[in-house]
C-alpha positions as CSV (number, residue, x, y, z in Angstrom):
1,X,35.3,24.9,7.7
2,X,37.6,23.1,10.4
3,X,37.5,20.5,11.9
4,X,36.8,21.9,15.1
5,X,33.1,22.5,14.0
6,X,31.7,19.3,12.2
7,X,28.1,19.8,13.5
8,X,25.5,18.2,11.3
9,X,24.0,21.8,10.4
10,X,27.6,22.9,9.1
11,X,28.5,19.8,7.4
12,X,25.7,20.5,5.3
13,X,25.9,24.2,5.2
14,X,29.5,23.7,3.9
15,X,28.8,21.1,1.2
16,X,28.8,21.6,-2.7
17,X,25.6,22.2,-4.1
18,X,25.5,19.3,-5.7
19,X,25.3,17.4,-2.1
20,X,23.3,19.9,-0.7
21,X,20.7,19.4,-4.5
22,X,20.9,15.6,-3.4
23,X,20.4,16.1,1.0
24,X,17.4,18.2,-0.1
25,X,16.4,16.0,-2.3
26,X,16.7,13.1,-0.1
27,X,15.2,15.0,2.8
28,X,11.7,15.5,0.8
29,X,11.5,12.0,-0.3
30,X,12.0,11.1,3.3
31,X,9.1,13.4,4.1
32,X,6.8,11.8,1.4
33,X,7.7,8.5,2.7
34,X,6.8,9.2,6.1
35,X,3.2,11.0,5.2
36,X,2.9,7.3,2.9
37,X,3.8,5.2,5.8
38,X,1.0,6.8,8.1
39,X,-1.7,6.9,5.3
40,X,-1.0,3.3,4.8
41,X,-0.7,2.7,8.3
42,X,-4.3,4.2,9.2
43,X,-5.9,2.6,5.8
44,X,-5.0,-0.4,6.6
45,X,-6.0,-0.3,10.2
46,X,-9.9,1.1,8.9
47,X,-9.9,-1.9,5.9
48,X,-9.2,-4.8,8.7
49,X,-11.8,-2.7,11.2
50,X,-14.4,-2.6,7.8
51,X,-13.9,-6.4,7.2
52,X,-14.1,-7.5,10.5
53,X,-17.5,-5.4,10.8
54,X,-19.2,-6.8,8.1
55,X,-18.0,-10.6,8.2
56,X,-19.5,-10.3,12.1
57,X,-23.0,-9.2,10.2
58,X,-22.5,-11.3,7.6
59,X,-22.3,-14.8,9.7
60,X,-24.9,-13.6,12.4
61,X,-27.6,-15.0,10.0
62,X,-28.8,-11.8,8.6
63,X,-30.4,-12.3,5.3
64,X,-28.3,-11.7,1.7
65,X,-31.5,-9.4,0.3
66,X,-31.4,-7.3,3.9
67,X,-27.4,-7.3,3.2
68,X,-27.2,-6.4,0.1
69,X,-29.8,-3.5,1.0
70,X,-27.7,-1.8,3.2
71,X,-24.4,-2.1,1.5
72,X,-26.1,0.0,-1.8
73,X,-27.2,2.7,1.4
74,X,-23.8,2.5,2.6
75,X,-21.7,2.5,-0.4
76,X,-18.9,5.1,0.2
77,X,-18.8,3.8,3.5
78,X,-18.8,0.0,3.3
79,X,-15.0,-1.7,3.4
80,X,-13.7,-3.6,0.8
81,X,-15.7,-7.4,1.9
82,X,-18.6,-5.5,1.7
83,X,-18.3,-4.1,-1.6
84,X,-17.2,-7.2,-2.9
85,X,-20.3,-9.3,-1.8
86,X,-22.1,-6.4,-2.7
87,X,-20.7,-6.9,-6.6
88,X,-22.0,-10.4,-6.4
89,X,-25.4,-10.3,-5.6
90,X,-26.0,-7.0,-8.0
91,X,-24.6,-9.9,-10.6
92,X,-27.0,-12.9,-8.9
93,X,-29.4,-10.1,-9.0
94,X,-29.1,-9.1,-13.0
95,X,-29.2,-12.8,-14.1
96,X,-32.1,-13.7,-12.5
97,X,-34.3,-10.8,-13.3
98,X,-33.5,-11.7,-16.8
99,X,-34.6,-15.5,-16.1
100,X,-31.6,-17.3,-16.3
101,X,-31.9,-20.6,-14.1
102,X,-29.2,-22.6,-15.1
103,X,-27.2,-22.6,-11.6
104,X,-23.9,-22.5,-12.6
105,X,-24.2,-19.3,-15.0
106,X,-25.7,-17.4,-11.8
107,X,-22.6,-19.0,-9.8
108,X,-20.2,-18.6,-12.4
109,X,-21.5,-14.5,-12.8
110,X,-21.7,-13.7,-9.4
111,X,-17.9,-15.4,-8.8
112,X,-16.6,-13.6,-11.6
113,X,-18.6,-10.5,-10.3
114,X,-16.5,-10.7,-7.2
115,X,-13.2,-11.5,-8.5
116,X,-13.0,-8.3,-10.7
117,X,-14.1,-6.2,-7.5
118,X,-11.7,-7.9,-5.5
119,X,-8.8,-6.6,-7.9
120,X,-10.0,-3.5,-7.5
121,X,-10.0,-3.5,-4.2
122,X,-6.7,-4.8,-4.1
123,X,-5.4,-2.2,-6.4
124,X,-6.7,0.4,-3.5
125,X,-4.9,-1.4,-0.9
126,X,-1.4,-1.8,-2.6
127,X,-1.6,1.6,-3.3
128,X,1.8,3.4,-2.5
129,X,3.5,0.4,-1.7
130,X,5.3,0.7,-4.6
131,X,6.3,4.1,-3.5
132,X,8.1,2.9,-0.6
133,X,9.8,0.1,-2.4
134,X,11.6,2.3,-4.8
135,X,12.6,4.8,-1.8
136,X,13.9,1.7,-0.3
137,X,15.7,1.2,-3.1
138,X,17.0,4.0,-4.8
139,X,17.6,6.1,-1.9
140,X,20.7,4.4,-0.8
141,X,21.9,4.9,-4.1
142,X,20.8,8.9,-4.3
143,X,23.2,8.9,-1.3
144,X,26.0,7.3,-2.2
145,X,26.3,9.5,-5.4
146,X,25.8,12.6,-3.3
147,X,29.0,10.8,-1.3
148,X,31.1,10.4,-4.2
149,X,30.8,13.6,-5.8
150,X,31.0,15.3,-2.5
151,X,34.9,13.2,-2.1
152,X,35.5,14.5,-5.5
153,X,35.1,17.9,-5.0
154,X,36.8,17.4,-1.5
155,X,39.6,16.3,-3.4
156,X,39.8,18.7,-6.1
157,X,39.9,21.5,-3.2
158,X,43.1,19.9,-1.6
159,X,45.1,20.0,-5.6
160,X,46.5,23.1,-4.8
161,X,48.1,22.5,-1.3
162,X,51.6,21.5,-0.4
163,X,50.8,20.1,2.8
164,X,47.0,17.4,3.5
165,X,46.8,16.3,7.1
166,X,43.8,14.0,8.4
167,X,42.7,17.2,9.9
168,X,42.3,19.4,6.5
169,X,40.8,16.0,4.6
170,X,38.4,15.3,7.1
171,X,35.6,17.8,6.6
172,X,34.9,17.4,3.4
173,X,35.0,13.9,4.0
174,X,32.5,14.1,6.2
175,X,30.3,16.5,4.3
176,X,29.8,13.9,1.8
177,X,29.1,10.9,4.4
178,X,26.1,13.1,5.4
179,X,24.7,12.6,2.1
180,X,25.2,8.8,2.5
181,X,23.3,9.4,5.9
182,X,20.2,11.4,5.1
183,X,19.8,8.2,1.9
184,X,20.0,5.7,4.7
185,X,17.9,6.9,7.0
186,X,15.3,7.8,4.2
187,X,15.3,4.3,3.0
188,X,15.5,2.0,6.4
189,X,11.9,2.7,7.6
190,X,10.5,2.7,4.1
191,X,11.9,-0.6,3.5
192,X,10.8,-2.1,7.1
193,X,6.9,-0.2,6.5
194,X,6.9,-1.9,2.9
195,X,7.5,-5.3,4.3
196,X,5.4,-4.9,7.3
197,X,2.2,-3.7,4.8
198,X,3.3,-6.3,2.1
199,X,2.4,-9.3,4.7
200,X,-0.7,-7.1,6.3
201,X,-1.9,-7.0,2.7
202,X,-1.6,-10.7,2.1
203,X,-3.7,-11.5,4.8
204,X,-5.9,-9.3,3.7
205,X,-6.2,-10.8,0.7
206,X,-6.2,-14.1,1.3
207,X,-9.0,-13.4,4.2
208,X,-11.2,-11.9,1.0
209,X,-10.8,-14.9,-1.6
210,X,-11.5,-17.1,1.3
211,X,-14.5,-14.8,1.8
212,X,-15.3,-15.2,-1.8
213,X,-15.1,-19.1,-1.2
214,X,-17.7,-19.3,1.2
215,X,-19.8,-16.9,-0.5
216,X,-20.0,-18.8,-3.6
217,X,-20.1,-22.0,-1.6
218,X,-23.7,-20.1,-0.1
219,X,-25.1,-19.4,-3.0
220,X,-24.4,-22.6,-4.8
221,X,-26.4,-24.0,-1.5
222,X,-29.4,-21.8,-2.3
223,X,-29.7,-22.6,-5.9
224,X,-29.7,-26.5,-5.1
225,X,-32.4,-25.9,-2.5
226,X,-34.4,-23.2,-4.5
227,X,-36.6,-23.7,-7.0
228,X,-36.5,-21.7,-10.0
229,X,-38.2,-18.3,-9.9
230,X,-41.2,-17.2,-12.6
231,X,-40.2,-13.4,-11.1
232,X,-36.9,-11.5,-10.5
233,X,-35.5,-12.6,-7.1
234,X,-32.6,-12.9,-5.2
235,X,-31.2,-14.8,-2.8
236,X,-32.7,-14.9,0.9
237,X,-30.7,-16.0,3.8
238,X,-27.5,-18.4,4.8
């Protein structure tokens, strides 16, 4: 190739097949990233939506037993709040049908009910985050070797000539910068979408425990006002 006709296309076209091996590769892990970045980007979006839906319900002063009905109708459809308050009150629910009283094992149940779902949840969430972070990181990398070998066989290709001028040394030069390229721009906007879902998911989180919180802070309310039951029962209103 000379270096007249350094197009993108024929840098690429031109290149080793190690480089090319490595571009390709880099391209498809730039493709995954992208489809990862939109999943997460629309996931996100529908847990916050899910949340916000069902704290609005939960606070309007609808009861806990008419709550908890209609998150075990609405199961596969209910956002991650949901299903965690829904884990708590099956738990309230269990311990009291088998007549345990004693306040702080029903708090202590339902709390721990939550907590467990709320890892779970979480483990949802964070889902292909750590995808991203190692395209982030590795990418760059991927590139970089696909550069250096690329200059290497460059190299090898001028042993036999009398005569290297800027203009015979910089095509395959360049050929191996594209591989240094394509790694970059694979790895920029996984790195920026893995920090901009790492701080949505905190907030995410830390709106749950605090949901959580008040939660257990309503039920421990209800037990000190409640009497206890002769007959399985639940929790009534907030």
């Amino acid at each position: 190739m000379n270096s007249q006709n350094m197009s993108i296309i024929s840098l690429v076209l031109h290149a080793s097949w190690v480089v090319q091996l490595v571009m390709l590769l880099l391209l498809g892990v730039s493709v995954a990233s992208w489809a990862a970045i939109f999943r997460k980007l629309f996931s996100l979006k529908r847990v916050k939506t899910l949340n916000e839906d069902f704290e609005r319900e939960f606070w309007s002063g609808t009861s806990l037993n008419d709550l908890y009905a209609s998150a075990a109708q609405n199961s596969r459809q209910a956002g991650p709040m949901e299903r965690i308050f829904a884990s708590g009150m099956r738990e309230y629910q269990k311990l009291r049908e088998r007549r345990i009283v004693d306040p702080g094992t029903l708090l202590d149940g339902a709390r721990r009910a939550m907590r467990a779902s709320f890892q779970r949840e979480m483990d949802v969430v964070e889902s292909s985050l750590s995808f991203l972070a190692s395209v982030g990181s590795v990418s760059p990398y991927v590139g970089l070797f696909g550069t250096v070998w690329g200059i290497m066989h460059a190299f090898t290709g001028f042993a036999g000539m009398e005569q290297v001028t800027l203009a015979t040394v910089a095509p395959g030069i360049a050929e191996a910068l594209v591989a240094t390229a394509i790694g970059l721009f694979a790895a920029i906007p996984a790195v920026i979408a893995y920090n901009r879902f790492a701080r949505d998911i905190d907030r995410v989180a830390t709106h749950q425990e605090t949901f959580i919180e008040e939660f257990s802070n309503i039920l421990q309310r209800n037990l000190g006002a409640q009497p206890a039951p002769t007959t399985g029962h639940t929790a009534s209103g907030h």
